[in-house]
OpenMM code with the backbone's topology and positions (N, CA, C; nanometers):
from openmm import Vec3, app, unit

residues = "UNK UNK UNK UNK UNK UNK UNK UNK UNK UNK UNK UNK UNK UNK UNK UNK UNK UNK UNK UNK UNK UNK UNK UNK UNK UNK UNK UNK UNK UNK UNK UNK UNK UNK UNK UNK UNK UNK UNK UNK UNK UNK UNK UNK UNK UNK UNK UNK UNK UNK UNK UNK UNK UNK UNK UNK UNK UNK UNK UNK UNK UNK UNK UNK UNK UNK UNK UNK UNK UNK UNK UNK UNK UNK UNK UNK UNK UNK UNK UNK UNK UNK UNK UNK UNK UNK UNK UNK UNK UNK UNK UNK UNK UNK UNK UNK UNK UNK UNK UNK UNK UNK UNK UNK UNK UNK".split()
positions = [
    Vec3(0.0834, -0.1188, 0.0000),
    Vec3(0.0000, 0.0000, 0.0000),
    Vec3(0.0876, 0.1247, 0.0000),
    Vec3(0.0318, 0.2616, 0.0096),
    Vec3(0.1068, 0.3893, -0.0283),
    Vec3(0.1419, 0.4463, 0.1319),
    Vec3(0.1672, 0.5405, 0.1234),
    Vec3(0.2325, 0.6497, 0.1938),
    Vec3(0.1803, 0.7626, 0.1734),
    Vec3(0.1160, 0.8940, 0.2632),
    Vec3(0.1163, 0.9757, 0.2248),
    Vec3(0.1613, 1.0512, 0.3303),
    Vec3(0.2017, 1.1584, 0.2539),
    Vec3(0.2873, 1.3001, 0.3402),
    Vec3(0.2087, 1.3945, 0.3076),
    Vec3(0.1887, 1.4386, 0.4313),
    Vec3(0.0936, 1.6102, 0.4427),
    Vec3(0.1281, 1.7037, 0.5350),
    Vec3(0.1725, 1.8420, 0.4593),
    Vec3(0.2004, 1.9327, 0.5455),
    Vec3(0.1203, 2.0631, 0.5782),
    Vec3(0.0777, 2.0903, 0.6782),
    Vec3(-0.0393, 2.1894, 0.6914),
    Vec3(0.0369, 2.3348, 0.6948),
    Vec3(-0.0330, 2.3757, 0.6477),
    Vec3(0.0383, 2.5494, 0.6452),
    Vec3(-0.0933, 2.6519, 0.6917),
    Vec3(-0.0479, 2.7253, 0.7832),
    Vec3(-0.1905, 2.8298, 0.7926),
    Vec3(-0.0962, 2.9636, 0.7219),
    Vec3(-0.1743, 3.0230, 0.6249),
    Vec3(-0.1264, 3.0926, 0.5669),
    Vec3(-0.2364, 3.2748, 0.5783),
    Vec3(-0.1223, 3.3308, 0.6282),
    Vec3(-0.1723, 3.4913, 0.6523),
    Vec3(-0.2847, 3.5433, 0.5395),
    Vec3(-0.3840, 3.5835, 0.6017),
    Vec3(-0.4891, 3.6487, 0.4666),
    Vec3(-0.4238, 3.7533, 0.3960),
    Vec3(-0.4123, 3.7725, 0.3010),
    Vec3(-0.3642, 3.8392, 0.2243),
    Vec3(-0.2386, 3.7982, 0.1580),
    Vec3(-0.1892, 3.6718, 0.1742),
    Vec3(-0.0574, 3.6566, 0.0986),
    Vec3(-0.1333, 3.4843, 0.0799),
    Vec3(-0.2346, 3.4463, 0.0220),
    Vec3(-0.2651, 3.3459, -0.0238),
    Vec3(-0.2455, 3.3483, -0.2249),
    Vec3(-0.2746, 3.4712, -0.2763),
    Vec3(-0.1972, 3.4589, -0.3933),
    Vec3(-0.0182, 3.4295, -0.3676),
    Vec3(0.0400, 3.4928, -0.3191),
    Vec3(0.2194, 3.4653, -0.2830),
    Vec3(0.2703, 3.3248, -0.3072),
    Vec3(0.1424, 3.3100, -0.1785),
    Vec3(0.1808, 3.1434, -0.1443),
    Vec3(0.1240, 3.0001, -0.2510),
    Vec3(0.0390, 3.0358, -0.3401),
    Vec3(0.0122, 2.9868, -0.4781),
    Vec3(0.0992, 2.9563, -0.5464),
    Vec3(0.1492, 3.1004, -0.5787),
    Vec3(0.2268, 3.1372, -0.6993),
    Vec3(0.3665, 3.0662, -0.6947),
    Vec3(0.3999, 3.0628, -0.4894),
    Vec3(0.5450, 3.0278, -0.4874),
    Vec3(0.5151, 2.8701, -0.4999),
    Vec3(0.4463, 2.7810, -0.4730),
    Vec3(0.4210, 2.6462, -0.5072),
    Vec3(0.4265, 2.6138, -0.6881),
    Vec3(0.3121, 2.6940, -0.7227),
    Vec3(0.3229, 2.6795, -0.8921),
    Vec3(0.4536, 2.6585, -0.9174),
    Vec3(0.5806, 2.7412, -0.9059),
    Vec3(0.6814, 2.8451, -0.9625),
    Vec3(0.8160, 2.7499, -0.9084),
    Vec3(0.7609, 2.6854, -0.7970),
    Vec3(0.8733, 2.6573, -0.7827),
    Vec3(0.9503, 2.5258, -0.8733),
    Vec3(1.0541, 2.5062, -0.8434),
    Vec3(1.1198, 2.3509, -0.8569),
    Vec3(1.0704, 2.1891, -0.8000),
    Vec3(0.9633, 2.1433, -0.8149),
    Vec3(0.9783, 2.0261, -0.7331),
    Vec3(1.0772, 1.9320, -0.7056),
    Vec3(1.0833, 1.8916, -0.8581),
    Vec3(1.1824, 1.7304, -0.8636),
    Vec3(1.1287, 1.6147, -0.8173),
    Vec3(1.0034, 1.6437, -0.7396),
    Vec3(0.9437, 1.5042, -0.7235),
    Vec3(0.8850, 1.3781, -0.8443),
    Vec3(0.8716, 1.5071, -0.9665),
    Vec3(0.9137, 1.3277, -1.0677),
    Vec3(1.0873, 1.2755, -1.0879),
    Vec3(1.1165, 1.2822, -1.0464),
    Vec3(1.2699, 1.2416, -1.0632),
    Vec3(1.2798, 1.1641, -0.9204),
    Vec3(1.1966, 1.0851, -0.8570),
    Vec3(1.2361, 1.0168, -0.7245),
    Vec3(1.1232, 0.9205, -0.7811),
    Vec3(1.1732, 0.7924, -0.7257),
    Vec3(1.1453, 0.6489, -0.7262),
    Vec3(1.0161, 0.6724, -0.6319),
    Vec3(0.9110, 0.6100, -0.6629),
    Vec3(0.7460, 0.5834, -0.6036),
    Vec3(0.6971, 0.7028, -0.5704),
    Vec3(0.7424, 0.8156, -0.6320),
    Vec3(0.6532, 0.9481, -0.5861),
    Vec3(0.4888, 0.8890, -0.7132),
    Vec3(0.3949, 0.9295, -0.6767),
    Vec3(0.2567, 0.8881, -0.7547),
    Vec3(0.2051, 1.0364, -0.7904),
    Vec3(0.2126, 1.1145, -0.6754),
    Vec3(0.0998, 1.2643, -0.7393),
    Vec3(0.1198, 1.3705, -0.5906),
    Vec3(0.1330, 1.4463, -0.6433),
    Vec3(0.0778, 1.5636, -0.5727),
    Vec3(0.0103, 1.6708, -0.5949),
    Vec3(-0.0530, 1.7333, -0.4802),
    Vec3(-0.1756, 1.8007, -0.4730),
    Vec3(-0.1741, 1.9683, -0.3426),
    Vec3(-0.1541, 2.0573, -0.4008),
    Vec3(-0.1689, 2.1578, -0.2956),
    Vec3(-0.3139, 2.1841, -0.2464),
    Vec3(-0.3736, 2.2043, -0.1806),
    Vec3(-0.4762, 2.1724, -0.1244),
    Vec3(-0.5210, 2.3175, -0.0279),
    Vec3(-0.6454, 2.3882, -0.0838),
    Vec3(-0.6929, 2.5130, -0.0203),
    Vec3(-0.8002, 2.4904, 0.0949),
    Vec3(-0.8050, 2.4986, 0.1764),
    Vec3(-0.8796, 2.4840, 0.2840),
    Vec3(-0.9497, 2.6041, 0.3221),
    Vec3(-1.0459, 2.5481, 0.4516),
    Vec3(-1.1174, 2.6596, 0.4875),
    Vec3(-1.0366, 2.8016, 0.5731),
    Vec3(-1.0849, 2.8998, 0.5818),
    Vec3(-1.0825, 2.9912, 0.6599),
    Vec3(-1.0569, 2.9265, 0.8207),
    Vec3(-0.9269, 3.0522, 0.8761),
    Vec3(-0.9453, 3.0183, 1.0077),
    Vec3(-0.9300, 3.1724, 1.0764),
    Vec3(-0.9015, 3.1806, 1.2157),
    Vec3(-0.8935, 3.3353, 1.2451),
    Vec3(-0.7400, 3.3667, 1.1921),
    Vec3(-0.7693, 3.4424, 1.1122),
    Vec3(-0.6642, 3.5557, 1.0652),
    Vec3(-0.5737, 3.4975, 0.9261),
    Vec3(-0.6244, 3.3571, 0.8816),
    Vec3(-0.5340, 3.2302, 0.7567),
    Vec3(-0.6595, 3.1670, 0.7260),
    Vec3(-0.5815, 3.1636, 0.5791),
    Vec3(-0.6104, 3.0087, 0.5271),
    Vec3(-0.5536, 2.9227, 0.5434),
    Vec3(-0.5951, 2.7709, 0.5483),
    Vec3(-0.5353, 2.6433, 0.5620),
    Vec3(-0.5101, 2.5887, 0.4396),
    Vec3(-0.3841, 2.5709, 0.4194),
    Vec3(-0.3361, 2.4871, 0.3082),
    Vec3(-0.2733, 2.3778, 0.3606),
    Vec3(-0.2962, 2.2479, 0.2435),
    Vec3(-0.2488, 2.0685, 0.2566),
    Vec3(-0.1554, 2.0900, 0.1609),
    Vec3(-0.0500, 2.0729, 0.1752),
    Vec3(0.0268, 1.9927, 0.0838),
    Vec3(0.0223, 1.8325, 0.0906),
    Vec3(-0.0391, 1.7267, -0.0354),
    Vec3(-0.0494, 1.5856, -0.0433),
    Vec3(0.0235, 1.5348, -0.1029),
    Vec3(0.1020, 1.4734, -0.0900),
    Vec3(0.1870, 1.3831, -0.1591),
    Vec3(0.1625, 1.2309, -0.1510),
    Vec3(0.1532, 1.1550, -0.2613),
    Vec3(0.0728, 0.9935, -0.2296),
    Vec3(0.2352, 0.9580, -0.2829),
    Vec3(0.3053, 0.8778, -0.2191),
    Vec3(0.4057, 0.7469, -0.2467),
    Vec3(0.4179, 0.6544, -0.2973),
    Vec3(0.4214, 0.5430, -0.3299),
    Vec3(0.4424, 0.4263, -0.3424),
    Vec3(0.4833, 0.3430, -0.1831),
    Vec3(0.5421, 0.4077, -0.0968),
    Vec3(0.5950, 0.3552, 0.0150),
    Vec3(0.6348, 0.4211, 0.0940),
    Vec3(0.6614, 0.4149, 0.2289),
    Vec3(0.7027, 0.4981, 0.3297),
    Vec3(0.8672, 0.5046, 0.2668),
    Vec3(0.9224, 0.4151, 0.2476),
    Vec3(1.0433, 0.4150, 0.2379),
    Vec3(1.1165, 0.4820, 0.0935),
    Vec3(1.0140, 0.4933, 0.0117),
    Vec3(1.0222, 0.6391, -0.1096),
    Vec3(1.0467, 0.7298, -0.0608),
    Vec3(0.9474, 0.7679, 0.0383),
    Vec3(0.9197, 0.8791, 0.0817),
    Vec3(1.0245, 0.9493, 0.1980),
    Vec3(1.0685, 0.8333, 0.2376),
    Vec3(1.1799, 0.8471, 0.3345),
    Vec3(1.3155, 0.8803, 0.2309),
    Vec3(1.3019, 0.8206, 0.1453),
    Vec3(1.4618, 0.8379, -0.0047),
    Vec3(1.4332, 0.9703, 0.0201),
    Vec3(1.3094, 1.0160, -0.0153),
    Vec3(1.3284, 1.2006, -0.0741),
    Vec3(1.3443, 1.2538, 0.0215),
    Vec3(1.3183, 1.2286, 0.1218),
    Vec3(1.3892, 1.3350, 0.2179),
    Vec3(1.5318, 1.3676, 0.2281),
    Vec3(1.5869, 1.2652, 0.1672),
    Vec3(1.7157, 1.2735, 0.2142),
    Vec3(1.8130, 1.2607, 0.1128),
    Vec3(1.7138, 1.3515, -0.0452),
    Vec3(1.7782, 1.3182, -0.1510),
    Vec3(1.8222, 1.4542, -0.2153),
    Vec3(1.8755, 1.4731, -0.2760),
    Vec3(1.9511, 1.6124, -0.3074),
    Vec3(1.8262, 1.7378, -0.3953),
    Vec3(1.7472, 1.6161, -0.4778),
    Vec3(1.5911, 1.6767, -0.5305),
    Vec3(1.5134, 1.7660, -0.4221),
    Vec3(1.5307, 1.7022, -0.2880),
    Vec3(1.4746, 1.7374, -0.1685),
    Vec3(1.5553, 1.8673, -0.1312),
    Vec3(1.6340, 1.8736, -0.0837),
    Vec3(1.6948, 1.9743, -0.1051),
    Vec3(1.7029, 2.0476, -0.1834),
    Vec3(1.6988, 2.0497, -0.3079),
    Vec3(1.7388, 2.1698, -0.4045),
    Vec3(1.5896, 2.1867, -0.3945),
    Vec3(1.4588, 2.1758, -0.3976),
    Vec3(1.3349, 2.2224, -0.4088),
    Vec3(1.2378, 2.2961, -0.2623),
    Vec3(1.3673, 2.3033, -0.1414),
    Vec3(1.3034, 2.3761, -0.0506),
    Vec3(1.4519, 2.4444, -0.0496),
    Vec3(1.5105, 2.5174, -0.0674),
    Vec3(1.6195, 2.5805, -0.0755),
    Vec3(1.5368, 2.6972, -0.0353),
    Vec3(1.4347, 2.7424, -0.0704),
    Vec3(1.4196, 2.8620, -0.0588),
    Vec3(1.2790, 2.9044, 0.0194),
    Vec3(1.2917, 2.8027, 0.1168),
    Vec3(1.1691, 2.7711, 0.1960),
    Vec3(1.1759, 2.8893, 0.2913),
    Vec3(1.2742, 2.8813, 0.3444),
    Vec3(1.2722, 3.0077, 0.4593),
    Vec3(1.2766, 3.1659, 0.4560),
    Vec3(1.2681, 3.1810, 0.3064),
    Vec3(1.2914, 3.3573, 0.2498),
    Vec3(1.1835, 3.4379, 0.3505),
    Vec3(1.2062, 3.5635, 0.3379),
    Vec3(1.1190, 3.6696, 0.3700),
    Vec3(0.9380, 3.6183, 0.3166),
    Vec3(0.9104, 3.6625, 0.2120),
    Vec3(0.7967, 3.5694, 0.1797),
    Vec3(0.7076, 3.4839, 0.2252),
    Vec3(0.7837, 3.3828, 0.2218),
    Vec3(0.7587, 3.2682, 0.3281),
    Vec3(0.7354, 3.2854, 0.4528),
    Vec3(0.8089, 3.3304, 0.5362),
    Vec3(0.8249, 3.3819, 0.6786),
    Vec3(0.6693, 3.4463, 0.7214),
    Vec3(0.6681, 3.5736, 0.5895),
    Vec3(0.5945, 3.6582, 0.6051),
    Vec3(0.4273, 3.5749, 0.6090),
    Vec3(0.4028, 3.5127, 0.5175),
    Vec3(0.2804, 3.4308, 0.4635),
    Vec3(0.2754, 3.3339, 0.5690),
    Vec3(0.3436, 3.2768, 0.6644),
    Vec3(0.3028, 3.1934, 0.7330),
    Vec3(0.2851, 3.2226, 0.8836),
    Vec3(0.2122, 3.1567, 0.9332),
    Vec3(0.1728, 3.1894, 1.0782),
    Vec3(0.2242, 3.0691, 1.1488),
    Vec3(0.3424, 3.0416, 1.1635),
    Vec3(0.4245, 2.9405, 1.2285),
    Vec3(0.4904, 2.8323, 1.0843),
    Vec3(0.5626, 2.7992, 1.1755),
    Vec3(0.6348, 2.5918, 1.0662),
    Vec3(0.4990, 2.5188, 0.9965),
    Vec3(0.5239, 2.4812, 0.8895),
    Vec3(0.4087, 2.3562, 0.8537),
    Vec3(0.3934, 2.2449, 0.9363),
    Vec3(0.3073, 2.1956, 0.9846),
    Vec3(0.2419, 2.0294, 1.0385),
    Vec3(0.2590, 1.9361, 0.9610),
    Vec3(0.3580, 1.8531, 0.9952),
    Vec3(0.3769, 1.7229, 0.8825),
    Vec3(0.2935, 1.6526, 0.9742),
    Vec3(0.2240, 1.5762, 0.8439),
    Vec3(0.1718, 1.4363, 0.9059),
    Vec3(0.1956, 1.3218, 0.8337),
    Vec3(0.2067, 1.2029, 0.8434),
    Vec3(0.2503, 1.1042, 0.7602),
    Vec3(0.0834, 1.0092, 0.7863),
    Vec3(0.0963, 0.9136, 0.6719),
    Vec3(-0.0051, 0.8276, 0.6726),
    Vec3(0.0308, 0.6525, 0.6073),
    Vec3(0.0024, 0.6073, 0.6637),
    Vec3(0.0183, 0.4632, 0.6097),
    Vec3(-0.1313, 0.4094, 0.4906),
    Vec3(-0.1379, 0.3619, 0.4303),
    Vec3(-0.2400, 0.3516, 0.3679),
    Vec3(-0.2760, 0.1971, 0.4055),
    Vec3(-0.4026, 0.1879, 0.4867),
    Vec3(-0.4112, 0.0491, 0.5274),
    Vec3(-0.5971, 0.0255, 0.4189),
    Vec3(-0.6276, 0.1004, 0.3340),
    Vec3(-0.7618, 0.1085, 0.2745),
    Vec3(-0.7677, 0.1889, 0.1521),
    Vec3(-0.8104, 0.1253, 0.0158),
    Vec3(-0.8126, 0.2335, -0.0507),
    Vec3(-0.8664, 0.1533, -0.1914),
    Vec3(-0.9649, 0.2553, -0.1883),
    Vec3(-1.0901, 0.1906, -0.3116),
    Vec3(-1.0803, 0.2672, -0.4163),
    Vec3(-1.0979, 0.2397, -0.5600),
    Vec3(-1.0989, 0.3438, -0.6579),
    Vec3(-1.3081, 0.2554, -0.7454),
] * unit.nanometer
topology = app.Topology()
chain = topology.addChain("A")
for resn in residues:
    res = topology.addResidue(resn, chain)
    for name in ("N", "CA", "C"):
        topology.addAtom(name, app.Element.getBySymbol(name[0]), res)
């Protein structure tokens, strides 16, 4: 079964175009890693003072998913995670959550 990685971002009202644009724009490299399947940025509801954004990533395996972390793709595609921008648009660190996939119907 898959793997999925999700990172929650509450993102400042008013810098939800920023934070779009810098996802669109950026570098992934996640097709260039072994069992990556799809990803998905993900707009959520309203909260006080942000929006909630998902970043989804579906795997092939925990242990894919574990390669990219620790693969140079991974690195070169958050290089520029911590800019002003960023800083500015977010209301704390993202929430990783990981998931095992024990169910899954199409």
């Amino acid at each position: 079964m898959s793997f999925i990685a999700m990172n929650r971002f509450k993102v400042r009202h008013g810098f939800e175009d920023a934070f779009e644009t810098m996802w669109r724009d950026r570098e992934s490299r996640l097709n260039d890693m072994p069992g990556f399947v799809e990803f998905r940025l993900l707009k959520g509801p309203d909260g006080d003072g942000f929006r909630l954004y998902t970043s989804h990533v579906v795997w092939a395996s925990r242990t894919d998913f574990e390669g990219w972390t620790k693969s140079q793709q991974f690195r070169d595609s958050h290089k520029g995670a911590g800019n002003s921008t960023t800083r500015d648009a977010l209301m704390g660190p993202p929430q990783f959550e990981g998931y095992e996939t024990v169910l899954h119907q199409t």
